[in-house]
C-alpha positions as a printed NumPy array, in Angstrom:
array([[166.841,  18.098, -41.307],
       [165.722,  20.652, -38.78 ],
       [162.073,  19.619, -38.726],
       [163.026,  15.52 , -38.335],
       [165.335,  16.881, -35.086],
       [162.078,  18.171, -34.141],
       [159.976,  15.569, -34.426],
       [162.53 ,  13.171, -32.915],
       [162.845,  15.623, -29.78 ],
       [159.045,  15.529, -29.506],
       [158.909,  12.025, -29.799],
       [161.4  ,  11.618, -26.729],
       [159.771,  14.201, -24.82 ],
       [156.718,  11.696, -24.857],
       [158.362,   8.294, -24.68 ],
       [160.011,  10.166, -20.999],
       [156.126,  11.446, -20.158],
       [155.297,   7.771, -20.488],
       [157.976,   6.32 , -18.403],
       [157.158,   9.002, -15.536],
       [153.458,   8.311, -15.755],
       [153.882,   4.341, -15.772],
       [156.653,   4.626, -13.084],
       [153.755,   7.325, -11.2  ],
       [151.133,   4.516, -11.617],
       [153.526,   1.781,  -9.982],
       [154.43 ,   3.766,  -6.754],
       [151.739,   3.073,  -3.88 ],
       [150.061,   5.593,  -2.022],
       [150.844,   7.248,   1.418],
       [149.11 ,   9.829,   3.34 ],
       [151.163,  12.331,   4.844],
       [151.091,  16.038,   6.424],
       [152.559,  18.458,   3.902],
       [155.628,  19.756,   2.924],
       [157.522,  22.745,   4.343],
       [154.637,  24.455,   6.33 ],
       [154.385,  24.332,  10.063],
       [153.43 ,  20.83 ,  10.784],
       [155.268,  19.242,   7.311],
       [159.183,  17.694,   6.373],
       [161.603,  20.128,   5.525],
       [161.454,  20.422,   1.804],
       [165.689,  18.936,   1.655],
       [163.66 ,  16.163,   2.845],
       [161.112,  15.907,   0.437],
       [163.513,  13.926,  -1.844],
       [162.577,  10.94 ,   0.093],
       [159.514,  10.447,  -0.396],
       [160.037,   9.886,  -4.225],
       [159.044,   6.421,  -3.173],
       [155.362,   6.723,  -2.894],
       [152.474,   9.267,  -4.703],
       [151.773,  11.054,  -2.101],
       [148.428,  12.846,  -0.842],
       [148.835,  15.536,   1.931],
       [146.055,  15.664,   4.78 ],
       [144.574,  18.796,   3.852],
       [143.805,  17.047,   0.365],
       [142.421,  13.883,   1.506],
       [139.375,  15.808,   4.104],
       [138.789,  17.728,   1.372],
       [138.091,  14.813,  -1.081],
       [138.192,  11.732,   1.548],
       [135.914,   9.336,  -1.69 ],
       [138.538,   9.827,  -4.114],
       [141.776,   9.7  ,  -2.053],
       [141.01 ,   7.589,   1.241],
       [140.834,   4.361,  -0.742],
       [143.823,   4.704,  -2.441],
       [145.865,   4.965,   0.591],
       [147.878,   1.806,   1.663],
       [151.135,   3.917,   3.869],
       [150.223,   6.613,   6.581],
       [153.615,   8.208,   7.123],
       [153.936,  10.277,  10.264],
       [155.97 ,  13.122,  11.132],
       [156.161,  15.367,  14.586],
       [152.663,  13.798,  15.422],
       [151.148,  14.439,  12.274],
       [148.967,  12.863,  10.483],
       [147.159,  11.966,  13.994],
       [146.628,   7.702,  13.238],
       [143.196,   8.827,  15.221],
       [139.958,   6.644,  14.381],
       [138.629,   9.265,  12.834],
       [141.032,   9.229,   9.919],
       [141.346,   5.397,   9.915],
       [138.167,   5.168,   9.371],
       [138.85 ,   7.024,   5.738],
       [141.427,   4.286,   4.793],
       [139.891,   1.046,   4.236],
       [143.398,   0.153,   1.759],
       [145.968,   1.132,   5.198],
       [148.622,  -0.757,   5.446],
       [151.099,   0.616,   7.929],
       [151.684,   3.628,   9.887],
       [155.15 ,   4.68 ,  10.048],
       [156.172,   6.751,  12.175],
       [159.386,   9.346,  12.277],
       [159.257,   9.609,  15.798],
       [162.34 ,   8.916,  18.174],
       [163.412,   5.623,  19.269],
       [163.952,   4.833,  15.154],
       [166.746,   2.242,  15.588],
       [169.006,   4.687,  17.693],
       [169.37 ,   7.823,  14.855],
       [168.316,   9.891,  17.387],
       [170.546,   8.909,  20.518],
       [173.605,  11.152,  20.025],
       [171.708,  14.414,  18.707],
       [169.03 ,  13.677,  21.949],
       [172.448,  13.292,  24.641],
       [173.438,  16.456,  23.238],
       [170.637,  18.258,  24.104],
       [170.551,  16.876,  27.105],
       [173.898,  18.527,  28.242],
       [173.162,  21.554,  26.695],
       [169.634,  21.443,  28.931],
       [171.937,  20.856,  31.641],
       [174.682,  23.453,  30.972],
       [172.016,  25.872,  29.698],
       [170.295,  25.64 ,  33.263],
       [173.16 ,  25.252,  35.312],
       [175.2  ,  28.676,  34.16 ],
       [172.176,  31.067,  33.098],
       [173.033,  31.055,  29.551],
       [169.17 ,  32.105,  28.791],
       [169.242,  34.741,  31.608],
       [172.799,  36.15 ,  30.452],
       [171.654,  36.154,  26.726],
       [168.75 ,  38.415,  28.07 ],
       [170.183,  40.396,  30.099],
       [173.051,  41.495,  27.565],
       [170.712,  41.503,  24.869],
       [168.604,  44.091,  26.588],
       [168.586,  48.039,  25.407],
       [167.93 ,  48.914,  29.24 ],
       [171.227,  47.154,  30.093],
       [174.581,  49.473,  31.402],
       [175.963,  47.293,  33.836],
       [176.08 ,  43.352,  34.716],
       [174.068,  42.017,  38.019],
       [176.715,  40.417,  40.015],
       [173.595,  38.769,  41.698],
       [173.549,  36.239,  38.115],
       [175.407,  32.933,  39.558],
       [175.499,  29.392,  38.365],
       [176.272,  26.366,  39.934],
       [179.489,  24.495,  39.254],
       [179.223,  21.354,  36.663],
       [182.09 ,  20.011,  36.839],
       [182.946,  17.641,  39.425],
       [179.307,  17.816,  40.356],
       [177.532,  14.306,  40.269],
       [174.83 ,  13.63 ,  37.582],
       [171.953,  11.036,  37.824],
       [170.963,   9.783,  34.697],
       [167.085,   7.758,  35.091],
       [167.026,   5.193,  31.809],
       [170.511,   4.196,  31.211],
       [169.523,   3.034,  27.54 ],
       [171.236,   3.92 ,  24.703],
       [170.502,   7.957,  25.24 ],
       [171.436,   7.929,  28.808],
       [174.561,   6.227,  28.157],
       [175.962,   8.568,  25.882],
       [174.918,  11.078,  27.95 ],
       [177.418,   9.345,  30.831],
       [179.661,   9.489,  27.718],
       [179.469,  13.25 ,  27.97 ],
       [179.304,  14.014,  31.236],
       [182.227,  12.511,  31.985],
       [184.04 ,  14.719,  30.044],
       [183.533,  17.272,  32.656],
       [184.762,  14.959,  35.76 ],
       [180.603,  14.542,  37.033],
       [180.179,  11.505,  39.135],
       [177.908,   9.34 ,  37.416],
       [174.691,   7.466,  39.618],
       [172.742,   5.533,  36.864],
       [169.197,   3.932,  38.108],
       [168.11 ,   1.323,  34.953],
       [165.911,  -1.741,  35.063],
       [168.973,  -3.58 ,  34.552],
       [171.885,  -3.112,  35.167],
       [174.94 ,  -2.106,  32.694],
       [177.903,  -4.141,  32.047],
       [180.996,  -3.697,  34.252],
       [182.685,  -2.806,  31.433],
       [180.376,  -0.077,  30.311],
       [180.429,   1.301,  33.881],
       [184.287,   1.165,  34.278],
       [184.2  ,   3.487,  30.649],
       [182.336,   5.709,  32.194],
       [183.096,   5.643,  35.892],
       [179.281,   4.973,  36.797],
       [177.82 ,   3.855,  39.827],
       [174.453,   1.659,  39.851],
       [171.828,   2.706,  42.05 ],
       [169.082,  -0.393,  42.385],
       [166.934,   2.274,  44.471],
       [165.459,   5.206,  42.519],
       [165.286,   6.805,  46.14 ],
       [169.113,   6.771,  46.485],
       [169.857,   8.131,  43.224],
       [167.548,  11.102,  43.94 ],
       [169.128,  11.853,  47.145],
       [172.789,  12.122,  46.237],
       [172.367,  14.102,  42.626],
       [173.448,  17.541,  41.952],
       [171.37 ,  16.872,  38.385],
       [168.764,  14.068,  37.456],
       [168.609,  13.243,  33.928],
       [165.37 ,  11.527,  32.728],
       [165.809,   9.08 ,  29.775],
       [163.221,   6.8  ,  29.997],
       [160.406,   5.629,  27.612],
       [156.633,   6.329,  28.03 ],
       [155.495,   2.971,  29.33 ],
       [152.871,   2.11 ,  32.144],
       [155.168,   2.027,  34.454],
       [157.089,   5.026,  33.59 ],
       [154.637,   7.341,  33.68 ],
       [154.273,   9.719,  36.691],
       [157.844,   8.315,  37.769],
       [158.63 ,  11.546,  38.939],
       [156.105,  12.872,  41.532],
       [155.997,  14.443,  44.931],
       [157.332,  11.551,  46.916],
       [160.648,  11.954,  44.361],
       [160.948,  15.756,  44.252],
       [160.921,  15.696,  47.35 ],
       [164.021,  13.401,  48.178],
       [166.136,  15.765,  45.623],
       [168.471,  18.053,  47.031],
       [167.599,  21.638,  47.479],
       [170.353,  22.66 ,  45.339],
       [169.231,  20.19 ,  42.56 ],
       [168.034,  20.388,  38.908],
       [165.697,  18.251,  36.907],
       [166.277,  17.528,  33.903],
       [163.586,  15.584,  31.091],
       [164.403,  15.079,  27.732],
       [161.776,  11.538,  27.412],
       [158.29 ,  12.584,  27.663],
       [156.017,  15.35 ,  29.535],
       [154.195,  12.532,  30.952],
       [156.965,  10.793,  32.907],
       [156.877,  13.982,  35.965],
       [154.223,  15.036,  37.666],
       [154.239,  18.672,  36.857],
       [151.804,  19.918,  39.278],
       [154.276,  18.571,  41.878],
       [156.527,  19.693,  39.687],
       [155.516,  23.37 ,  40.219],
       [155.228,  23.193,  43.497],
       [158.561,  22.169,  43.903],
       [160.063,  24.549,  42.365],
       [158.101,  27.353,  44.095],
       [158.814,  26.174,  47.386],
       [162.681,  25.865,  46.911],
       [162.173,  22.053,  46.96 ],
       [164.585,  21.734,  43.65 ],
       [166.38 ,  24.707,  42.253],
       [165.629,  24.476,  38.737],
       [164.182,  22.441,  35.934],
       [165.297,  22.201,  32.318],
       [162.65 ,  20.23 ,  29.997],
       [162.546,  19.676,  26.034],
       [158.914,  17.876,  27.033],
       [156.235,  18.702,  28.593],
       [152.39 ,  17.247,  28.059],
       [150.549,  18.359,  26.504],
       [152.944,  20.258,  23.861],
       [152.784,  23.26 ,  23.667],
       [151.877,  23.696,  27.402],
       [148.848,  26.652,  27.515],
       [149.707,  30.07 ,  27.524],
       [148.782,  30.384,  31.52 ],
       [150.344,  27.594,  32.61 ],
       [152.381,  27.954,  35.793],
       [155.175,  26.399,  34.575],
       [155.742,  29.245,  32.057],
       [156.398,  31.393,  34.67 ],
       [158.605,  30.14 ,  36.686],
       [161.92 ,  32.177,  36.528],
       [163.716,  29.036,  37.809],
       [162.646,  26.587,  34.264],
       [163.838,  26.665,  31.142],
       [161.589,  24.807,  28.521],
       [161.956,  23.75 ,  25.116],
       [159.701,  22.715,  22.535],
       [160.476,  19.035,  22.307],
       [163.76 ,  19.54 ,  19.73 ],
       [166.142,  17.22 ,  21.321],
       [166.4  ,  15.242,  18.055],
       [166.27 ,  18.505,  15.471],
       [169.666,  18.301,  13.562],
       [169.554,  18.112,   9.493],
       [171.597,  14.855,   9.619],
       [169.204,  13.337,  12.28 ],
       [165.509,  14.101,  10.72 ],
       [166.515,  12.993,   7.499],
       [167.695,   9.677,   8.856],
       [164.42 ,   9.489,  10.938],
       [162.33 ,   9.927,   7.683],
       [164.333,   7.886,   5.216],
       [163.987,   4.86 ,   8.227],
       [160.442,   5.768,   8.07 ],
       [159.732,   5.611,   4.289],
       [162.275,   2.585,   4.563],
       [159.254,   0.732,   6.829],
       [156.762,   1.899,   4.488],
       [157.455,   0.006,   1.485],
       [158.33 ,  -2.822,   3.172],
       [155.08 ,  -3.301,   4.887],
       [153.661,  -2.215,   1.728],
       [155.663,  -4.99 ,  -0.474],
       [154.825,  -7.428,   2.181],
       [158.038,  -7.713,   3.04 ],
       [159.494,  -7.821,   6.746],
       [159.339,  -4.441,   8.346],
       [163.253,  -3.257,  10.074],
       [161.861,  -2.039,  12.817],
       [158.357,  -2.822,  13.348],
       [156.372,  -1.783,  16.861],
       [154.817,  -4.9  ,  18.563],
       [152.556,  -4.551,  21.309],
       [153.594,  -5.551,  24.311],
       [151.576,  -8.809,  24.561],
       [153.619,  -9.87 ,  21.421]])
C-alpha cells in the first residue's frame, strides 16, 4: 500500500511538471529589465508578469541569437529597457513596447497631485532645511533667521489643467489658495465653480499674479522650453516654481540664473533633464531648490497599477487584439 501511494504521488508530481511546462510553452515572450535590482519592478510586483516567459536585458546581450528572436513584448519600466535601435535591431519577432510610464489611463494623477503639494509645502515652509538643521549633532539652538512663506490664502498657478492639475486645484483649495489655471482649453464652468478657479488665456498673466506656478503639462513640441527667461522673468520676486511634468519643459540655465539673481525665490522639481542631473551641476547647489528624483508617481498601489496596465497592453497587442490604451503618433 505504501509503495502504490508512492508511485501515485510520483505520477502526479509529473502530470503537474507537464501542465507547467505546456502552460510555460504557451506564454509569449517579453523582454524586460530585471527584477528587484536598481533599474527592475519591485519583486510584490513580479506576480504580474506571470503572463509572459520572461528574459531580462542582461540575459538577452549576453546571448542576443538565442533570445532576441523569441521576443514578441518589450515591457518597459522607469526607462528601462531603452526601445533604442540598437536593441530593436535584436528583435526581429517585436510586437509592442509597453510602457509603465505615467500618463497610463490616469493611475498616476492623484499619487502625482500629491506630490505636487508636498513639492509645494516642502518648499514653501523649509521642511528639508528644518529636518537638517534639527537633525544635526552641531545643533543647540534654532535660527530664528529659518522663515517660510504663508500657503494659505496665497494664490497658486497651475500650467496644464489636465487631469493632474485639476486635482491639484482639488487640493489646493483646501488651504483657501486662489486658483489661476492657464490650459489649451478651457475647463468647464462647473469644474471651475468646484474649485473656485480663474482662467488665464495669457500664460503672461498667470505668471505675473502667482505666489506658486505649478507645471503639469506633457512633453510635446510645443511644450518644451515653455518656461524660459522671458517667463521667469514676469514671476514675482517672492515666487516659487514648481515642475512635476518633465525636465525639458524649463529652461534651466535660465532657470539658474533666476534663482541666483533673486528673480524667483525658490524652485521645487521632481524632474529635471537629463535624470540624474551631473554631480556639478549648478542647480545642485542652489540653497534656494529642492529636487527630487522624478518619484511623483512612487506609491505601492500606483506602480502596481502602472505595470499590471502595462502587461494588460502586452498581451493584447500580442493576441492581436485591440490595445486599451495604445500611443498613436500624432499624425494619426
Amino acid at each position: 500500500k505504501y509503495k502504490e501511494i508512492r508511485v501515485l504521488k510520483t505520477l502526479l508530481l509529473f502530470e503537474l511538471l507537464h501542465v507547467q511546462l505546456t502552460n510555460c510553452e504557451d506564454k509569449p515572450w517579453a523582454l524586460d529589465s530585471e527584477v528587484g535590482g536598481e533599474f527592475g519592478y519591485l519583486e510584490e510586483q513580479a506576480d504580474i508578469l506571470r503572463h509572459f516567459q520572461i528574459i531580462s536585458h542582461r540575459d538577452l546581450l549576453q546571448n542576443p541569437e538565442l533570445h532576441g528572436p523569441k521576443i514578441q513584448a518589450l515591457l518597459m519600466w522607469k526607462y528601462c529597457p531603452t526601445a533604442e535601435p540598437a536593441l530593436l535591431g535584436l528583435l526581429p519577432s517585436l510586437k509592442v513596447v509597453a510602457s509603465g510610464g505615467v500618463g497610463t489611463d490616469h493611475l498616476d494623477v492623484d499619487a502625482t497631485a500629491d506630490f505636487a503639494m508636498g513639492l509645494l509645502l516642502a518648499s514653501a515652509r523649509e521642511i528639508l532645511e528644518g529636518h537638517q538643521i534639527a537633525m544635526d549633532p552641531n545643533t543647540v539652538h534654532i535660527p530664528q533667521s529659518l522663515m517660510g512663506v504663508e500657503v494659505t490664502g496665497s494664490t497658486l498657478g497651475i500650467i496644464g489643467m489636465g487631469d493632474i492639475g485639476y486635482k491639484i486645484a482639488q487640493r489646493s483649495f483646501g488651504f483657501e489658495m486662489k486658483i489661476l489655471y492657464h490650459n489649451r482649453t478651457r475647463r468647464s464652468v462647473e469644474d471651475e465653480r468646484a474649485v473656485r478657479g480663474s482662467y488665464c488665456e495669457r500664460l503672461d498673466d498667470l505668471l505675473r499674479r502667482s505666489d506658486f506656478v505649478v507645471v503639469a503639462v506633457k512633453l510635446t513640441s510645443r511644450t518644451t522650453g515653455l518656461i524660459g527667461r522671458r517667463e521667469l522673468s514676469l514671476m514675482k520676486p517672492s515666487a516659487t516654481l514648481v515642475n512635476i511634468s518633465r525636465g525639458q519643459v524649463v529652461d534651466q540655465d535660465a532657470l539658474v540664473e533666476a534663482l541666483q539673481s533673486g528673480g524667483i525665490r525658490a524652485a521645487a522639481l521632481d524632474v529635471t533633464h537629463p535624470e540624474p542631473l551631473p554631480r556639478d551641476h549648478p542647480l545642485l547647489g542652489l540653497p534656494n531648490v529642492l529636487i527630487t528624483p522624478h518619484i511623483g508617481t512612487n506609491t505601492n498601489n500606483t506602480a502596481r497599477a502602472m505595470v499590471e496596465r502595462m502587461v494588460e497592453n502586452a498581451l493584447a497587442a500580442v493576441k492581436g487584439l485591440p490595445v486599451p490604451n495604445e500611443v498613436r503618433s500624432q499624425s494619426q
